[in-house]
PyMOL commands that place a pseudoatom at each C-alpha (Angstrom):
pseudoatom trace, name=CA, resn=UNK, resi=1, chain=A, elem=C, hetatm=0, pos=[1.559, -240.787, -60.081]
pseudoatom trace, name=CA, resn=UNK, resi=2, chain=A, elem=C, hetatm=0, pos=[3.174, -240.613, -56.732]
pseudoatom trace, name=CA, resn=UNK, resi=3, chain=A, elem=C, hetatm=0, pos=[3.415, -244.351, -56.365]
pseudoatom trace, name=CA, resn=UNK, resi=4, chain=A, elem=C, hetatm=0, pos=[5.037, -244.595, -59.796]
pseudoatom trace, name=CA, resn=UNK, resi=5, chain=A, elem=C, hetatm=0, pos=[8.210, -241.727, -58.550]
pseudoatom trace, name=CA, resn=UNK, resi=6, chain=A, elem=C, hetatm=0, pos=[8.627, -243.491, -55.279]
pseudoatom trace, name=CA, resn=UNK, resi=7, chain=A, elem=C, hetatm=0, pos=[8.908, -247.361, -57.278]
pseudoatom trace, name=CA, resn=UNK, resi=8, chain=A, elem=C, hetatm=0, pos=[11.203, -245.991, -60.506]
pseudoatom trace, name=CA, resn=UNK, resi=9, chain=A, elem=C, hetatm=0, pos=[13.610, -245.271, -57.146]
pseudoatom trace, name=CA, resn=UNK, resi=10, chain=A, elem=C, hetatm=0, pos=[13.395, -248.487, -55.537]
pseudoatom trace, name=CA, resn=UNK, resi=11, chain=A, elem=C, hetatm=0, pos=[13.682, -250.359, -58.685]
pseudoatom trace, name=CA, resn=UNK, resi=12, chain=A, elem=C, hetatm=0, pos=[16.714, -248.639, -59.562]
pseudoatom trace, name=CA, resn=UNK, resi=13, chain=A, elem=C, hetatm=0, pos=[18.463, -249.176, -56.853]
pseudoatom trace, name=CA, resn=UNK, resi=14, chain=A, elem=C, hetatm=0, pos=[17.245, -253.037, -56.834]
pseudoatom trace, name=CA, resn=UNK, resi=15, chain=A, elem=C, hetatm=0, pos=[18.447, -252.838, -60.100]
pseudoatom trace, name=CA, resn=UNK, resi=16, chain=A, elem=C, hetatm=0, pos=[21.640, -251.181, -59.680]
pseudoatom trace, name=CA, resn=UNK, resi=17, chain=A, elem=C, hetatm=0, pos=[22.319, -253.418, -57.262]
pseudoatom trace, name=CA, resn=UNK, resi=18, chain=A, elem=C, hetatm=0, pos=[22.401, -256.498, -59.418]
pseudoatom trace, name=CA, resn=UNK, resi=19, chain=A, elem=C, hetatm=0, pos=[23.241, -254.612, -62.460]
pseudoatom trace, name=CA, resn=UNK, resi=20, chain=A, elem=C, hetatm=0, pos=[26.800, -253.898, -61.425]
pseudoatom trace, name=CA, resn=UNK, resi=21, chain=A, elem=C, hetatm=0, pos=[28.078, -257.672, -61.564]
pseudoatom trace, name=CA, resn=UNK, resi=22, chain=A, elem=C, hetatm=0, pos=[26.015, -257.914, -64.863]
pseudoatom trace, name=CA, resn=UNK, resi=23, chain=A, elem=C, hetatm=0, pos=[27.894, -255.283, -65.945]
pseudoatom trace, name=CA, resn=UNK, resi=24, chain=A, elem=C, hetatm=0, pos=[31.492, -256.017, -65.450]
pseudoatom trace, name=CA, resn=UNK, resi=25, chain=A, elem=C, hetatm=0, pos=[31.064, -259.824, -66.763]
pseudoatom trace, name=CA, resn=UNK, resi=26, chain=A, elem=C, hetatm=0, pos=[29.751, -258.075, -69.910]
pseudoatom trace, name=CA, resn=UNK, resi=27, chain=A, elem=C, hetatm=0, pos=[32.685, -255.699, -69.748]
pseudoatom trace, name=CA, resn=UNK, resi=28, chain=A, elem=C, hetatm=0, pos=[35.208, -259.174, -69.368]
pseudoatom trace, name=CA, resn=UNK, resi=29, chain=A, elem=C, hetatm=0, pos=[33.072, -260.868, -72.395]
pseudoatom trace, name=CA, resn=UNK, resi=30, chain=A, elem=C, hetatm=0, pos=[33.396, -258.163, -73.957]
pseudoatom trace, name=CA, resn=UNK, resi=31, chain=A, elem=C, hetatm=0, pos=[37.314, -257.891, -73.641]
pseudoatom trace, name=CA, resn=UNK, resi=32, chain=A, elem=C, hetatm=0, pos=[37.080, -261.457, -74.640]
pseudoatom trace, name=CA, resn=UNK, resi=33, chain=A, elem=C, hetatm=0, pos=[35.211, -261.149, -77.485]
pseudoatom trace, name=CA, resn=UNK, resi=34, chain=A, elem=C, hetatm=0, pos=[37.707, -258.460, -79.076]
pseudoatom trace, name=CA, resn=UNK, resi=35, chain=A, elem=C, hetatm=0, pos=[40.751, -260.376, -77.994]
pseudoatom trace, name=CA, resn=UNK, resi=36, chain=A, elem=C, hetatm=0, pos=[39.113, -263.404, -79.950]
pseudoatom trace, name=CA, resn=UNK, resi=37, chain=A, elem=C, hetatm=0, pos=[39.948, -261.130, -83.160]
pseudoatom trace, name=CA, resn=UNK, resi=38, chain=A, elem=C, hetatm=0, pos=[43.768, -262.453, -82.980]
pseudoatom trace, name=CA, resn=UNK, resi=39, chain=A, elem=C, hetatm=0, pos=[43.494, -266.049, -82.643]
pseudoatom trace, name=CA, resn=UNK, resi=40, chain=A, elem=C, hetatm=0, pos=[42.191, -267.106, -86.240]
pseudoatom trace, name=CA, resn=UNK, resi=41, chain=A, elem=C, hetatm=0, pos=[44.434, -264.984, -87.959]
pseudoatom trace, name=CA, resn=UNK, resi=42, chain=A, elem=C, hetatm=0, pos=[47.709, -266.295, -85.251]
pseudoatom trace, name=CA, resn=UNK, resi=43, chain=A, elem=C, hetatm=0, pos=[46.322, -270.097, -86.280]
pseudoatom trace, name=CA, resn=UNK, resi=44, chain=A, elem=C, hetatm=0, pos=[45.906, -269.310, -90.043]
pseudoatom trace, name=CA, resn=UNK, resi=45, chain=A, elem=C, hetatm=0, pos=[49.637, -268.239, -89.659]
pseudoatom trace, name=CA, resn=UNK, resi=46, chain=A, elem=C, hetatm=0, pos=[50.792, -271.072, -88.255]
pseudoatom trace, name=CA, resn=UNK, resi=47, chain=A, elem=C, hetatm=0, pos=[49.187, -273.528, -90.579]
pseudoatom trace, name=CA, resn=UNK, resi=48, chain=A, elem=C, hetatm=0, pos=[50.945, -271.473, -93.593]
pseudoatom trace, name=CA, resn=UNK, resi=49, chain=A, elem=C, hetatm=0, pos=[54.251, -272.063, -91.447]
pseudoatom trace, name=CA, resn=UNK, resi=50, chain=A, elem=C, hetatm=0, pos=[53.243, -275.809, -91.737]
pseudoatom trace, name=CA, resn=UNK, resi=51, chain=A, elem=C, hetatm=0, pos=[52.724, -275.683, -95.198]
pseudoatom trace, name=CA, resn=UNK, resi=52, chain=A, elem=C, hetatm=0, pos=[55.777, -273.792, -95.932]
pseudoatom trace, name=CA, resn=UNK, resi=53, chain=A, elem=C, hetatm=0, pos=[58.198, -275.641, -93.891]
pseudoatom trace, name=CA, resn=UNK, resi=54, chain=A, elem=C, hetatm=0, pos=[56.519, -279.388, -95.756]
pseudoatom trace, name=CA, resn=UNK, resi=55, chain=A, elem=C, hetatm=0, pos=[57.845, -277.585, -99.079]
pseudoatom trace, name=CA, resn=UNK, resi=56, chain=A, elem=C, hetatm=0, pos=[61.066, -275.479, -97.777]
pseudoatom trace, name=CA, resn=UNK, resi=57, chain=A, elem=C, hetatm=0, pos=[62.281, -277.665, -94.735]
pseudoatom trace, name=CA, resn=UNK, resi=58, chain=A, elem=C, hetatm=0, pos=[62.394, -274.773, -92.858]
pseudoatom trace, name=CA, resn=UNK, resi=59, chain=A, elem=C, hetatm=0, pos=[59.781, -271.599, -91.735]
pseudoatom trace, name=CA, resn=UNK, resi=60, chain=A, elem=C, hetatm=0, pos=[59.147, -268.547, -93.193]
pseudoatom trace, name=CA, resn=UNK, resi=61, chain=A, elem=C, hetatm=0, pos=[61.294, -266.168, -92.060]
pseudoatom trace, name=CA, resn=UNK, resi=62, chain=A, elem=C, hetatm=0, pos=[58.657, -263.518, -93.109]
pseudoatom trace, name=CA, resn=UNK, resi=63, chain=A, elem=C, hetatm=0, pos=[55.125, -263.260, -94.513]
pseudoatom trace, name=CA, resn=UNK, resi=64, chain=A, elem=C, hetatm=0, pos=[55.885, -262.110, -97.946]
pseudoatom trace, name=CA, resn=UNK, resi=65, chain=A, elem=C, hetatm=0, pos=[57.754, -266.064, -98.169]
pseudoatom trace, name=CA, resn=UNK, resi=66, chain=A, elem=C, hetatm=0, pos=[54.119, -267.427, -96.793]
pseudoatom trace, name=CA, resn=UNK, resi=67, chain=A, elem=C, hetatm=0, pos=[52.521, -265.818, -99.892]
pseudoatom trace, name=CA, resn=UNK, resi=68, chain=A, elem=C, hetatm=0, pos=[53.666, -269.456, -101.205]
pseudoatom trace, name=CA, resn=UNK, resi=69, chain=A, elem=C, hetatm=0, pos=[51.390, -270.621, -99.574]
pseudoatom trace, name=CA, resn=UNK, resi=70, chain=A, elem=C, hetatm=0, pos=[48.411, -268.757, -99.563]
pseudoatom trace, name=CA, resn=UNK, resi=71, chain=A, elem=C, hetatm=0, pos=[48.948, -266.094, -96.624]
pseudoatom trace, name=CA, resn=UNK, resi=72, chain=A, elem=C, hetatm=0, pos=[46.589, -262.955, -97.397]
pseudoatom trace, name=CA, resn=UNK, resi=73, chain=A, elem=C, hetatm=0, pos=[46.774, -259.897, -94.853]
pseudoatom trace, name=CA, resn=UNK, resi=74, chain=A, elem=C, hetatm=0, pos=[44.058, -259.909, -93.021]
pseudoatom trace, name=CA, resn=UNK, resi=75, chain=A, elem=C, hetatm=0, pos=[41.383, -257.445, -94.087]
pseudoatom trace, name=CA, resn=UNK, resi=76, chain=A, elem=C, hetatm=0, pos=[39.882, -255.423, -91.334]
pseudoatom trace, name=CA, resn=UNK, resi=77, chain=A, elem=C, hetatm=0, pos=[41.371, -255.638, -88.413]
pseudoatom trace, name=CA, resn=UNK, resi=78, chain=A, elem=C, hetatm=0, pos=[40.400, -253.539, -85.396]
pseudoatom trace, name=CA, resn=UNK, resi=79, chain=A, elem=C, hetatm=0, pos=[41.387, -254.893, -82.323]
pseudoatom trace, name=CA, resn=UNK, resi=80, chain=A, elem=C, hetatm=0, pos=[44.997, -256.225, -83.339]
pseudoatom trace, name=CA, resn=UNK, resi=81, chain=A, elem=C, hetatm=0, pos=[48.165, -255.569, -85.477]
pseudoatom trace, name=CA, resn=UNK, resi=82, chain=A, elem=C, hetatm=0, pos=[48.979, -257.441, -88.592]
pseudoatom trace, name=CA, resn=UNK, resi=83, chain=A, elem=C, hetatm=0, pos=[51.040, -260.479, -86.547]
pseudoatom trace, name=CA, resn=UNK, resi=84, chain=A, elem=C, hetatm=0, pos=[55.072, -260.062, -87.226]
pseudoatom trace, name=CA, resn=UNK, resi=85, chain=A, elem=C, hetatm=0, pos=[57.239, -263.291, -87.366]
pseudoatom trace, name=CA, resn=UNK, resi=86, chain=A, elem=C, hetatm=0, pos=[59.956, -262.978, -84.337]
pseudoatom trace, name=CA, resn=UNK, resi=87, chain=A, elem=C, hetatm=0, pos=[61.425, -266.735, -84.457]
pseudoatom trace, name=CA, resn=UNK, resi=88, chain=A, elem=C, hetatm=0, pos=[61.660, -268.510, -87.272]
pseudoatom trace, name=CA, resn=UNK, resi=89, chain=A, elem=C, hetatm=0, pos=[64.893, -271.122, -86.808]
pseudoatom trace, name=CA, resn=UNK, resi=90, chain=A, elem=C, hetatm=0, pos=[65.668, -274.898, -86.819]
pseudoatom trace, name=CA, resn=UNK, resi=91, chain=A, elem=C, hetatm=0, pos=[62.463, -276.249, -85.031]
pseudoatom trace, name=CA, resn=UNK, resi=92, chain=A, elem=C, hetatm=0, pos=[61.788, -272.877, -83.109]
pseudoatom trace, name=CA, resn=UNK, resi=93, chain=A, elem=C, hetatm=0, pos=[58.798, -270.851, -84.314]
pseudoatom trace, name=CA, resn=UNK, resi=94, chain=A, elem=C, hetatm=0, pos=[56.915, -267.958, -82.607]
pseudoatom trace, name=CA, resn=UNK, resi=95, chain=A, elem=C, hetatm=0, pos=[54.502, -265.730, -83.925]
pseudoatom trace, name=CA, resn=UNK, resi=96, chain=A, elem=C, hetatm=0, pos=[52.628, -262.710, -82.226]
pseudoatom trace, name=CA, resn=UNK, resi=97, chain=A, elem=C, hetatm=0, pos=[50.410, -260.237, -82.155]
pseudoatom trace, name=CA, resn=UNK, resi=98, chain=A, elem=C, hetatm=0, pos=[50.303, -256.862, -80.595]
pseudoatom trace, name=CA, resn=UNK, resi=99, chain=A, elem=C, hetatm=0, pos=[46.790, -254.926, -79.548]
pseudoatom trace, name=CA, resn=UNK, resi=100, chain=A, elem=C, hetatm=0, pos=[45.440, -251.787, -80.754]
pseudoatom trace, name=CA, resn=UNK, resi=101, chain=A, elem=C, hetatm=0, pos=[44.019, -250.936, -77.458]
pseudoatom trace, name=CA, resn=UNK, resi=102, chain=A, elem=C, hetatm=0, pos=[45.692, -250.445, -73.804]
pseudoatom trace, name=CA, resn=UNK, resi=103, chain=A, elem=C, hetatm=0, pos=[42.855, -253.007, -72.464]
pseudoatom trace, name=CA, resn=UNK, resi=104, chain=A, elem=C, hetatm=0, pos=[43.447, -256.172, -74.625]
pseudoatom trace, name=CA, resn=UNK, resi=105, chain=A, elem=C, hetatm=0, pos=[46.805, -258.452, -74.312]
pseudoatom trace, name=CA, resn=UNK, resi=106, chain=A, elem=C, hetatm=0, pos=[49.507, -259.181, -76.898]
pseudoatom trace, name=CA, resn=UNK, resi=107, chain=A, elem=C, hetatm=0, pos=[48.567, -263.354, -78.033]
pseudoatom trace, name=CA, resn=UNK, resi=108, chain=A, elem=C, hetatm=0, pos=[51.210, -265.912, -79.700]
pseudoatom trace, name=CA, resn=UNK, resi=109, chain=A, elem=C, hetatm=0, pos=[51.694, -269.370, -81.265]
pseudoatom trace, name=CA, resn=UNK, resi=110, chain=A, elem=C, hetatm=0, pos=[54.818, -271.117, -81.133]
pseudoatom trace, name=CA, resn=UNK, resi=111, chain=A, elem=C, hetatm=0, pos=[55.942, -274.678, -82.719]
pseudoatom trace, name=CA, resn=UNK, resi=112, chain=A, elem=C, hetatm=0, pos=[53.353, -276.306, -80.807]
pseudoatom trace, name=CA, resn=UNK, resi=113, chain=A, elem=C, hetatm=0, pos=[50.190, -274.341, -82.625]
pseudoatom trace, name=CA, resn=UNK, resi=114, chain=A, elem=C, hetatm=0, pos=[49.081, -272.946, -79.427]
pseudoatom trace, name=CA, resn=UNK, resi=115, chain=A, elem=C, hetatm=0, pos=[47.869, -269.537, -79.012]
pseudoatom trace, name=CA, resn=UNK, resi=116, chain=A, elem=C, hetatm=0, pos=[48.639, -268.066, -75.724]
pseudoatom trace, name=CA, resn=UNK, resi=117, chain=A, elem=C, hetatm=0, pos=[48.760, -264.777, -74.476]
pseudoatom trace, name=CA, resn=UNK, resi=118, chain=A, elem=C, hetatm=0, pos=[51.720, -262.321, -73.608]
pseudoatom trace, name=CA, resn=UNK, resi=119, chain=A, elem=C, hetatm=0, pos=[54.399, -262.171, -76.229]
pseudoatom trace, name=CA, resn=UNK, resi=120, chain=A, elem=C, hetatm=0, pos=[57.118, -264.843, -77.550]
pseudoatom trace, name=CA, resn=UNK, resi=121, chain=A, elem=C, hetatm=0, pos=[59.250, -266.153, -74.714]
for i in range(1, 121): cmd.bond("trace and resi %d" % i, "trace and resi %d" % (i + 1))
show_as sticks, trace
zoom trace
């Protein structure tokens, strides 16, 4: 028994030890993970705009026009807003998404169909 309370020590601290990097790259994946939440539903969005603009010649100017076109709110979303249109003129488009939590970053998708983070330039 005394061998057993003097190695639960030492392997906790050899654990500890190694466990801490484990730890914060799960925390980052993690972060990842939820951020991930916004990117279908900022791509989804910008195919609609696609759509929309092949039948309108121009974007949406809101998501209640991309009901044309098949946009759906998304259903159960924890991590992010609903996205809100912020440019929609001539050839300029930009699209974002704001986070539920202080930890994750706003994303968006401009003309070019690219989700990035931080908001619309």
């Amino acid at each position: 028994m005394r061998i057993l309370l003097t190695a639960v020590p030492a392997a906790a601290l050899l654990l500890s030890g190694c466990g801490g990097g484990a730890v914060a790259e799960f925390g980052a994946v993690s972060l990842e993970a939820r951020a991930a939440e916004a990117r279908p539903v900022l791509k989804q969005a910008f195919t609609l705009q696609e759509a929309y603009r092949a039948r309108n010649d121009r974007y949406a100017a809101t998501f209640r026009e991309l009901e044309e076109v098949g946009w759906e709110d998304p259903q159960g979303m924890r991590q992010y807003q609903l996205p809100r249109i912020v440019r929609a003129e001539g050839e300029a488009l930009c699209m974002e998404m704001e986070p539920t939590r202080p930890d994750l970053w706003p994303q968006h998708v401009d003309q070019t169909g690219v989700v990035q983070r931080g908001r619309c330039p």
